[in-house]
N, CA, C and O of each residue as an XYZ file, in Angstrom:
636
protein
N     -12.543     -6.486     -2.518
C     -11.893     -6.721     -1.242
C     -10.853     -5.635     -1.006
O     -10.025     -5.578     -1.915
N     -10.705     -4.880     -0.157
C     -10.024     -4.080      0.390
C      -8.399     -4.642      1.488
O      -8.262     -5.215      2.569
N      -7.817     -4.294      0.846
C      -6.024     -4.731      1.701
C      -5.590     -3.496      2.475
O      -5.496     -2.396      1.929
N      -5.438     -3.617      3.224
C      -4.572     -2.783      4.149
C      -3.300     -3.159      4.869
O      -3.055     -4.347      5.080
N      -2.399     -2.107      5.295
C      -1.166     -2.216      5.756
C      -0.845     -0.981      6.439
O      -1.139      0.129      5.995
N      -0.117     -1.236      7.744
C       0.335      0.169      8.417
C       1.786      0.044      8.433
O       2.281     -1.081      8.373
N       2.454      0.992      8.502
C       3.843      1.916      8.646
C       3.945      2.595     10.350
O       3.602      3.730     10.680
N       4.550      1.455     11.300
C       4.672      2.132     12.316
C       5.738      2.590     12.558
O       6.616      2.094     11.853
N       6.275      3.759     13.651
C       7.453      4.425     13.751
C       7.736      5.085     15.062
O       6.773      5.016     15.825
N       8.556      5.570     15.438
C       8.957      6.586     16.716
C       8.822      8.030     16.030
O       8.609      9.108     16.584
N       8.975      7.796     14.888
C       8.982      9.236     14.220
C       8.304      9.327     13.456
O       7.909      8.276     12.952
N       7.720     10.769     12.870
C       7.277     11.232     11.603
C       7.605     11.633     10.863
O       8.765     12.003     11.044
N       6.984     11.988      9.296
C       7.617     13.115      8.471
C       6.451     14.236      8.808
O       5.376     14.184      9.407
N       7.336     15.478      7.997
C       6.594     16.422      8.073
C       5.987     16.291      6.965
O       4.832     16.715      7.006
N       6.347     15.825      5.889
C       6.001     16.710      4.394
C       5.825     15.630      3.014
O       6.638     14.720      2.852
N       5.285     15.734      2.567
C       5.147     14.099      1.619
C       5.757     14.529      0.565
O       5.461     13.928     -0.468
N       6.740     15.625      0.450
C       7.984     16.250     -0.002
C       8.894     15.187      0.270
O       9.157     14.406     -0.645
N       9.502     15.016      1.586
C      10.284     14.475      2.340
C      10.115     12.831      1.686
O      10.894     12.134      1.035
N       8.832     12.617      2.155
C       8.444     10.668      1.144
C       8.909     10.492      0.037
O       9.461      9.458     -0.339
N       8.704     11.665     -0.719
C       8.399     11.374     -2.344
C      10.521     11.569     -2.441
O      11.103     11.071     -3.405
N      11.030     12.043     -1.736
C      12.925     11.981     -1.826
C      12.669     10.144     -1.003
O      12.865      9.264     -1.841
N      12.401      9.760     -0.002
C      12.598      8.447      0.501
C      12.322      7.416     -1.383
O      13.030      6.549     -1.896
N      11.003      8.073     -1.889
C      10.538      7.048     -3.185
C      11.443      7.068     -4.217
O      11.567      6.269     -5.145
N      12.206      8.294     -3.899
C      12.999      8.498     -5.516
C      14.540      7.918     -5.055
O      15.344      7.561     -5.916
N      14.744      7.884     -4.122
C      15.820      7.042     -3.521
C      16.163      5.655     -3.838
O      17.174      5.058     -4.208
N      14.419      5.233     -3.435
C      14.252      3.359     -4.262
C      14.453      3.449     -5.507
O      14.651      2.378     -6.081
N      14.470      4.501     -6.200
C      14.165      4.210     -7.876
C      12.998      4.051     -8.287
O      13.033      4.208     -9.507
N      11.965      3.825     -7.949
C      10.659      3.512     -8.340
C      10.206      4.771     -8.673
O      10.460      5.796     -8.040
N       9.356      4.667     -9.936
C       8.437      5.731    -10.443
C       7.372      6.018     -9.907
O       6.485      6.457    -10.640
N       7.115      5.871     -8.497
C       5.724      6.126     -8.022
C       5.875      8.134     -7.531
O       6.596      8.602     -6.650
N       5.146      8.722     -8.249
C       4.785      9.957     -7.259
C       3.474     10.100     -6.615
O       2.389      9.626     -6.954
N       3.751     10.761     -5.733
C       2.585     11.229     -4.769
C       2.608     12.915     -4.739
O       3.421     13.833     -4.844
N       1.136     12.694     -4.519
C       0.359     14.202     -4.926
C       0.740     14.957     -3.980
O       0.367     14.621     -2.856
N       1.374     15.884     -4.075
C       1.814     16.958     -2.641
C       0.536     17.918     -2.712
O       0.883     19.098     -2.755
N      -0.471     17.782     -2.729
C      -1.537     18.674     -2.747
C      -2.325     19.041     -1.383
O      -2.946     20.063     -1.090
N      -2.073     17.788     -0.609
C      -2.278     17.442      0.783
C      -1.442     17.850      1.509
O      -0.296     17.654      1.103
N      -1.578     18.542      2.796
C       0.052     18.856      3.548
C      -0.121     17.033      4.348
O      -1.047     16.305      4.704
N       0.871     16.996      4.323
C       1.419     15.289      4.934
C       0.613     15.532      6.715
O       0.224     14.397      6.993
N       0.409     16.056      7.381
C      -0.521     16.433      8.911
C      -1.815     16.298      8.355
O      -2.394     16.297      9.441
N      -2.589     16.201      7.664
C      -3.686     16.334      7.371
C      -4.054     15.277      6.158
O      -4.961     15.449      5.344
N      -3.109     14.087      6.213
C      -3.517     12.941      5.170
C      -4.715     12.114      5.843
O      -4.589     11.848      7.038
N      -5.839     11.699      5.184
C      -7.019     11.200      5.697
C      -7.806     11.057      4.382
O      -8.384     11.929      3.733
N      -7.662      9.524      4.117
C      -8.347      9.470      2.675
C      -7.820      9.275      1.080
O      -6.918      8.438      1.114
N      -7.990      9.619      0.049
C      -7.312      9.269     -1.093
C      -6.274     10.030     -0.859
O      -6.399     11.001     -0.113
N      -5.360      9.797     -1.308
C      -4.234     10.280     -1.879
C      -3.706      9.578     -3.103
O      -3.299      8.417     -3.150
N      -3.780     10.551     -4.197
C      -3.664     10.393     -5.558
C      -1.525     10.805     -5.817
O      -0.705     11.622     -5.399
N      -1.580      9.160     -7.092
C      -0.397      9.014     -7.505
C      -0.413      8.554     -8.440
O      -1.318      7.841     -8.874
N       0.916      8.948     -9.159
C       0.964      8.408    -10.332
C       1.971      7.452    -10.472
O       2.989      7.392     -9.782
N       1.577      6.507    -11.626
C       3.100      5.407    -11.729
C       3.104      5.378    -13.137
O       2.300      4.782    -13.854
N       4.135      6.112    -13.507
C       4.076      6.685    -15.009
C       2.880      7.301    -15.805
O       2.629      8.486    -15.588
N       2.107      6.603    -16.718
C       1.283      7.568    -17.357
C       0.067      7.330    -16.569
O      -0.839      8.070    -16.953
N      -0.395      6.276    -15.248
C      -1.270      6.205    -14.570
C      -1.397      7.136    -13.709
O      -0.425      7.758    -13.281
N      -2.669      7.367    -13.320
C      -3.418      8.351    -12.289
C      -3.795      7.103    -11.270
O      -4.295      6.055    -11.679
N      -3.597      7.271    -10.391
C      -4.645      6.909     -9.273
C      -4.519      7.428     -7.791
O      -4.412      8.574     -7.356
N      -4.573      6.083     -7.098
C      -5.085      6.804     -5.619
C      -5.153      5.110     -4.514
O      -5.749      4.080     -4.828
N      -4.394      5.340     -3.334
C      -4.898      4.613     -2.505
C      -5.273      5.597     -1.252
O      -5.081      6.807     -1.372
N      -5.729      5.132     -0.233
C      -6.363      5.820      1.177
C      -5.183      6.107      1.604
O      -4.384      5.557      0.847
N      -4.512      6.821      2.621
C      -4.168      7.308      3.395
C      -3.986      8.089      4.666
O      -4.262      9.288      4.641
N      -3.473      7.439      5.971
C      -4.460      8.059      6.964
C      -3.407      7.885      8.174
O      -2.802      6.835      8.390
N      -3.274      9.072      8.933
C      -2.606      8.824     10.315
C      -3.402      7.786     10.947
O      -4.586      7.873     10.622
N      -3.082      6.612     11.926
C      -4.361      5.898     12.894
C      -3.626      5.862     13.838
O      -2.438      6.166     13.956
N      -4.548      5.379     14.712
C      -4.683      5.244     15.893
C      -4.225      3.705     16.594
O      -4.644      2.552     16.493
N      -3.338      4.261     17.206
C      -2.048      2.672     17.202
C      -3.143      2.115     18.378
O      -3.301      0.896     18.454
N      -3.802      2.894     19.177
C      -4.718      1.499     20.056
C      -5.560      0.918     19.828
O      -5.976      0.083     20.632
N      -6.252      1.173     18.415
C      -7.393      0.727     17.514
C      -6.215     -0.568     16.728
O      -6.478     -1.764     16.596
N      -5.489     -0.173     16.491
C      -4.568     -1.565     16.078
C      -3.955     -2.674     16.377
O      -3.849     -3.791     15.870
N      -3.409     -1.908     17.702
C      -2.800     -3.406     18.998
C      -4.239     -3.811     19.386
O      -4.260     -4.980     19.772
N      -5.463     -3.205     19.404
C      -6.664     -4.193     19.875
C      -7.010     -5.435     18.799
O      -6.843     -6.651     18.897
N      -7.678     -4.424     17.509
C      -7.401     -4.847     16.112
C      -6.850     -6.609     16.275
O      -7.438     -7.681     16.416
N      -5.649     -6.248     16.183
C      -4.260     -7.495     15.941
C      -3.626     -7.874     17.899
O      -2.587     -7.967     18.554
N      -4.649     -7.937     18.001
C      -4.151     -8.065     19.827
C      -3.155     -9.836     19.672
O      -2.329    -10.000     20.570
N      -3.230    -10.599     18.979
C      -2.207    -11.598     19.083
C      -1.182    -11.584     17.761
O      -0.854    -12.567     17.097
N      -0.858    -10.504     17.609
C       0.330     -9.586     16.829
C       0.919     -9.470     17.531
O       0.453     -8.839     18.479
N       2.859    -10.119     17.700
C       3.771     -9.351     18.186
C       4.273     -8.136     17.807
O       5.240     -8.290     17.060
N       3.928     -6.647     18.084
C       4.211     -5.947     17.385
C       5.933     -5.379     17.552
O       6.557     -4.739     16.705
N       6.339     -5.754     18.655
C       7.918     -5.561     18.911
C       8.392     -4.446     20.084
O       9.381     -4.574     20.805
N       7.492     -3.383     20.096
C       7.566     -2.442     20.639
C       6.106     -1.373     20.374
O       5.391     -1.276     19.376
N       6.034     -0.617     21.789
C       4.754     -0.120     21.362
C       5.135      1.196     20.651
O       5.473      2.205     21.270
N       5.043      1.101     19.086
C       5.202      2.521     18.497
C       4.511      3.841     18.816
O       3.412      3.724     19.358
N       4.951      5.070     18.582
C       4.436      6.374     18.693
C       3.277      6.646     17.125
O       2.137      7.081     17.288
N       3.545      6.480     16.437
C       3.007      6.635     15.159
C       2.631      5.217     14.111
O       3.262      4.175     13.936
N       1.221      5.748     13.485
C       0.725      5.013     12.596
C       0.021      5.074     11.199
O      -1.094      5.567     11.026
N       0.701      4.588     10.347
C       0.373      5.283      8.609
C      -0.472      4.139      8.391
O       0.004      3.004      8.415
N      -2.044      4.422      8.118
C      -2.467      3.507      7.443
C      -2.535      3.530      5.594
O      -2.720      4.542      4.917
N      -2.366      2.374      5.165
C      -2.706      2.112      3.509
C      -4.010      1.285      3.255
O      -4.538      0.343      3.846
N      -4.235      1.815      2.446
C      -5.514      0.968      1.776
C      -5.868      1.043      1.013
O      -6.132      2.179      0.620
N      -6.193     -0.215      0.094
C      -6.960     -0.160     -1.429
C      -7.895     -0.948     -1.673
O      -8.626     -1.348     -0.766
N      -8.077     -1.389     -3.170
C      -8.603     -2.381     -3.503
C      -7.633     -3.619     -4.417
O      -6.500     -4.038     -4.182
N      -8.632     -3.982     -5.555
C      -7.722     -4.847     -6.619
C      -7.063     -4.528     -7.592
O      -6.876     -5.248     -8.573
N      -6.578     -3.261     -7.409
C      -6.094     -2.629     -8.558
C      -4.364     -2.869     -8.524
O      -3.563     -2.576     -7.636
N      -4.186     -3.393     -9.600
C      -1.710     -4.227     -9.490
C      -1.314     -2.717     -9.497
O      -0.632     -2.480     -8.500
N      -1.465     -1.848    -10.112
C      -0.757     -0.518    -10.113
C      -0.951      0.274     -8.604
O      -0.074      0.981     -8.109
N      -2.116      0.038     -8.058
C      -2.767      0.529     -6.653
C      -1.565     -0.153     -6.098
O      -0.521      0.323     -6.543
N      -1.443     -0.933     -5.425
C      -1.188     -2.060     -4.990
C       0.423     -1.963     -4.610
O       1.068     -2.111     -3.572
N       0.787     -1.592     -6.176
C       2.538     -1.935     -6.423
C       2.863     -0.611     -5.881
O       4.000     -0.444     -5.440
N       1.930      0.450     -5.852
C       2.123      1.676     -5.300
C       2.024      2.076     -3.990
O       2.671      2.955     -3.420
N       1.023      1.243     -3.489
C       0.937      1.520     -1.983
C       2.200      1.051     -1.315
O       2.913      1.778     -0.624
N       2.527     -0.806     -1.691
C       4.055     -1.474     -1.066
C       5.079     -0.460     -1.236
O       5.714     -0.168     -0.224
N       5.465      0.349     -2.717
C       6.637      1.339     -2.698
C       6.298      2.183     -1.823
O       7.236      2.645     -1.173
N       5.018      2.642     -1.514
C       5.326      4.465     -0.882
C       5.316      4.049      0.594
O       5.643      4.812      1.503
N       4.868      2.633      0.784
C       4.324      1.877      2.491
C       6.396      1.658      2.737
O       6.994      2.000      3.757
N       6.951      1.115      1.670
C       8.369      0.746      1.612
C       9.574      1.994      2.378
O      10.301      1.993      3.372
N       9.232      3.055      1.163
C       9.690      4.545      1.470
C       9.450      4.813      2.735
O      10.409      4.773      3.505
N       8.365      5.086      3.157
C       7.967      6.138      4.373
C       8.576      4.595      5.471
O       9.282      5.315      6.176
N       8.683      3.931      5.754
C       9.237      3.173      6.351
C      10.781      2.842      6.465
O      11.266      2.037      7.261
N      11.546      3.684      5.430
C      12.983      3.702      5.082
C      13.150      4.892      6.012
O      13.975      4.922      6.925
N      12.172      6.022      5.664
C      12.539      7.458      6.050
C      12.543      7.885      7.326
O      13.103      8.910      7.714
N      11.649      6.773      8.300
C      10.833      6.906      9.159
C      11.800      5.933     10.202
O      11.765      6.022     11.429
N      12.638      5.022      9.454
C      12.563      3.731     10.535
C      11.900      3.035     11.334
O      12.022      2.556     12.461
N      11.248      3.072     10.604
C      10.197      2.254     11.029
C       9.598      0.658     10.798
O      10.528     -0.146     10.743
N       8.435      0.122     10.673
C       8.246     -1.563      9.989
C       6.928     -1.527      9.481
O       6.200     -0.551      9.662
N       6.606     -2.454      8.904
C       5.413     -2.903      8.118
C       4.901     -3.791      9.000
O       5.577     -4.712      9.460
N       3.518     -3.556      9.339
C       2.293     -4.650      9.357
C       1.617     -4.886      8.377
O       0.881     -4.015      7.914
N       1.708     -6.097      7.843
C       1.017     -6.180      6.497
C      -0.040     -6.877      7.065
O       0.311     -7.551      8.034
N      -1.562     -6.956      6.700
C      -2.717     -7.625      7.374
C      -2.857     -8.722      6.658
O      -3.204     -9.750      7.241
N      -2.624     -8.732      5.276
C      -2.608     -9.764      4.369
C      -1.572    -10.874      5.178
O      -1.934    -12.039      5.347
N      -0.732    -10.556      5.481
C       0.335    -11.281      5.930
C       0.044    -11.926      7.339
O      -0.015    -13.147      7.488
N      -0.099    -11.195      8.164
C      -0.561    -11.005      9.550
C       0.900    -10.497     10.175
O       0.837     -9.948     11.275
N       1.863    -10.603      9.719
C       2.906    -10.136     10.262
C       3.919     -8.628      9.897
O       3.736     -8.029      8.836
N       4.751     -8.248     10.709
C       5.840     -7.221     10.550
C       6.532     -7.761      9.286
O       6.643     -8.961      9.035
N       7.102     -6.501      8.319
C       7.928     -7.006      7.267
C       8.505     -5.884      7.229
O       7.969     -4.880      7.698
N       9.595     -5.871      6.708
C      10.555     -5.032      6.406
C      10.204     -4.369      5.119
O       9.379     -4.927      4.394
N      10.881     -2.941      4.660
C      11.050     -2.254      3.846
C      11.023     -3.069      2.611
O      10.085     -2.962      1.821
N      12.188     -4.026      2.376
C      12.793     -4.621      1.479
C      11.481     -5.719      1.592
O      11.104     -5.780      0.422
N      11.027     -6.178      2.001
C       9.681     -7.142      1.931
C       9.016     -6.916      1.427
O       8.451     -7.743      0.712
N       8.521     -5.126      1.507
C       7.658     -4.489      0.785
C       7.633     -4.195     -0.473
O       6.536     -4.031     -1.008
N       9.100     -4.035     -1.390
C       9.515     -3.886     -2.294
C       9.578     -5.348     -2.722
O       8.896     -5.539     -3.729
N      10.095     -6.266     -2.331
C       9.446     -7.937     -2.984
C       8.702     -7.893     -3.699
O       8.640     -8.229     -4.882
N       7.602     -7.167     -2.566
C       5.802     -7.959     -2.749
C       5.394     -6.817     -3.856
O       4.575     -6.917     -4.770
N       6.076     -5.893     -3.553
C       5.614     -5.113     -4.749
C       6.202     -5.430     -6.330
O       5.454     -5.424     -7.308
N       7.655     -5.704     -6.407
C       8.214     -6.296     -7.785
C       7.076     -7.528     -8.329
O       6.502     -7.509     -9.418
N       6.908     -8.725     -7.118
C       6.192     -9.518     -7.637
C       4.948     -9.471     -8.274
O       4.666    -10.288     -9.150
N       3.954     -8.337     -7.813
C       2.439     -7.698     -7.905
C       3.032     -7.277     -9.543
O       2.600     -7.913    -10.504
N       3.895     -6.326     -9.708
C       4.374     -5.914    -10.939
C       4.715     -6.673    -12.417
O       4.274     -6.420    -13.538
N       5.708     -7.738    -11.953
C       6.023     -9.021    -12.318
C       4.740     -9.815    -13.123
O       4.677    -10.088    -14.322
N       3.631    -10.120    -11.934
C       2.205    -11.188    -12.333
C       1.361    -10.079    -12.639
O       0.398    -10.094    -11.873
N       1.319     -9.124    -13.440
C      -0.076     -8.401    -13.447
C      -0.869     -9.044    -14.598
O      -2.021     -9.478    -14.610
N       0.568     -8.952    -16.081
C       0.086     -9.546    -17.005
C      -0.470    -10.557    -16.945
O      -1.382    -10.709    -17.757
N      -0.186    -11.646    -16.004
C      -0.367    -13.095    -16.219
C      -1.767    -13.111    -15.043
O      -2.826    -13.709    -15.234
N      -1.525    -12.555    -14.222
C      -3.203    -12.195    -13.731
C      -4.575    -11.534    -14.106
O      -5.723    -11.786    -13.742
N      -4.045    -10.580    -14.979
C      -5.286     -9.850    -15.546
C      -5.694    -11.102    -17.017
O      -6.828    -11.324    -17.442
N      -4.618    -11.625    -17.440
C      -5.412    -12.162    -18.641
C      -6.136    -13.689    -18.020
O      -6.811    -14.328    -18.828
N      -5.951    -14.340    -16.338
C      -6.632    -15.040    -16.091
C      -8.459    -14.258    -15.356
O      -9.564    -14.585    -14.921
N      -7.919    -13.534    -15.562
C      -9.428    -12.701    -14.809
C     -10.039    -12.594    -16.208
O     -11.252    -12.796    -16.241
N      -9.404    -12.300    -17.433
C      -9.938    -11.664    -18.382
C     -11.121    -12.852    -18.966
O     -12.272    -12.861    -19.402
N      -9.574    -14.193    -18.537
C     -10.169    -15.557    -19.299
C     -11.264    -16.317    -18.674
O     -11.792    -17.310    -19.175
N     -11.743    -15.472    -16.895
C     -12.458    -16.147    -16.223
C     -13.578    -15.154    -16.640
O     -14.604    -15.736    -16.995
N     -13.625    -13.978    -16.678
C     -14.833    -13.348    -16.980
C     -15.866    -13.628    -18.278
O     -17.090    -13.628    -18.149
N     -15.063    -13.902    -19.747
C     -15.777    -14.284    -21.010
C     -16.463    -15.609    -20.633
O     -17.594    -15.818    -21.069
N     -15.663    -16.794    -19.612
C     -16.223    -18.265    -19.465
C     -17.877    -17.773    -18.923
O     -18.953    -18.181    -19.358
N     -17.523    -16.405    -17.445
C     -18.679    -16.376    -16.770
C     -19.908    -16.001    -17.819
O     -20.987    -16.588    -17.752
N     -19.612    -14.867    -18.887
C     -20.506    -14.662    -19.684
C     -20.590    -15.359    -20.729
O     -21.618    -15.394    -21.405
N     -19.630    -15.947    -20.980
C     -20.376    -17.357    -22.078
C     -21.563    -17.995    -21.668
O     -22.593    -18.149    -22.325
N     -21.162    -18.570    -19.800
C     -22.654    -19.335    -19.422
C     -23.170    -18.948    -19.132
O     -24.057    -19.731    -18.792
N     -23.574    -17.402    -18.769
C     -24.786    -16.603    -18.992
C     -25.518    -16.723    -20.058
O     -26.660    -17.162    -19.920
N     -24.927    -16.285    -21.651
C     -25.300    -16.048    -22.593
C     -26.305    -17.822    -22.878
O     -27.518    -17.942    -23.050
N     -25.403    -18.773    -22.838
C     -26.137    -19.965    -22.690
C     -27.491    -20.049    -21.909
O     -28.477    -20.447    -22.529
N     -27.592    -19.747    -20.759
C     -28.929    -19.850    -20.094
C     -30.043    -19.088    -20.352
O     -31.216    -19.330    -20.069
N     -29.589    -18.195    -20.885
C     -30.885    -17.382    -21.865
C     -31.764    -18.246    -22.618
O     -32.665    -17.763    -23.304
């Protein structure tokens, strides 16, 4: 299953230079790959959160594909700009997208649409949801771990 969330604003950054000072501001260890010039984000964008590699999507959109999208969304005001995020089930993905979705929304002044949510959230909302994702990973991965051996136990049985 795929989650998404946008970062709307009156303004932009230029430079994912500029983000990665908004990320180091929070304190959070997330970096992002400056390999991309920040005008031309469309697609993975690879980060790290300590000794992890990864990557969520990243993408300017198109704010009238979104107020249609979420047409009974109060969105507050009709913004100029739109950062989309997107991943999958991955807690490190995840805890990374809320920090850098958090940041560029500090830097930007801007707000969160979270889709999961259906609503606007603040910076500091984002950083919540991300402590908490951080918080339950352990205690989630070892119920996935404990649901997957049950599934192949009763496989192995029906043989």
């Amino acid at each position: 299953m795929s989650m998404e969330m946008y970062v709307l604003s009156e303004r932009s950054l230029t430079s994912i230079q500029d983000w990665q000072r908004s990320i180091d501001t929070m304190g959070c260890a997330v970096q992002l790959a400056t390999t991309v010039p920040f005008a031309k984000l469309h697609g993975a964008l690879p980060v790290r959160l300590g000794q992890t590699v990864s990557h969520f999507e990243c993408s300017h959109w198109d704010l009238g594909d979104i107020f249609r999208t979420y047409s009974k969304v109060d969105f507050d005001q009709r913004w100029k700009y739109a950062l989309a995020f997107r991943w999958g089930g991955d807690f490190d993905v995840a805890f990374s997208a809320y920090v850098a979705a958090a940041a560029y929304a500090e830097a930007v002044g801007g707000i969160i649409f979270d889709c999961q949510e259906g609503a606007l959230i603040s910076s500091q909302r984002a950083i919540e949801i991300a402590n908490d994702i951080k918080q339950s990973k352990p205690v989630l991965e070892a119920a996935i771990r404990a649901v997957a051996r049950d599934v192949v136990q009763k496989m192995k049985r029906r043989r």
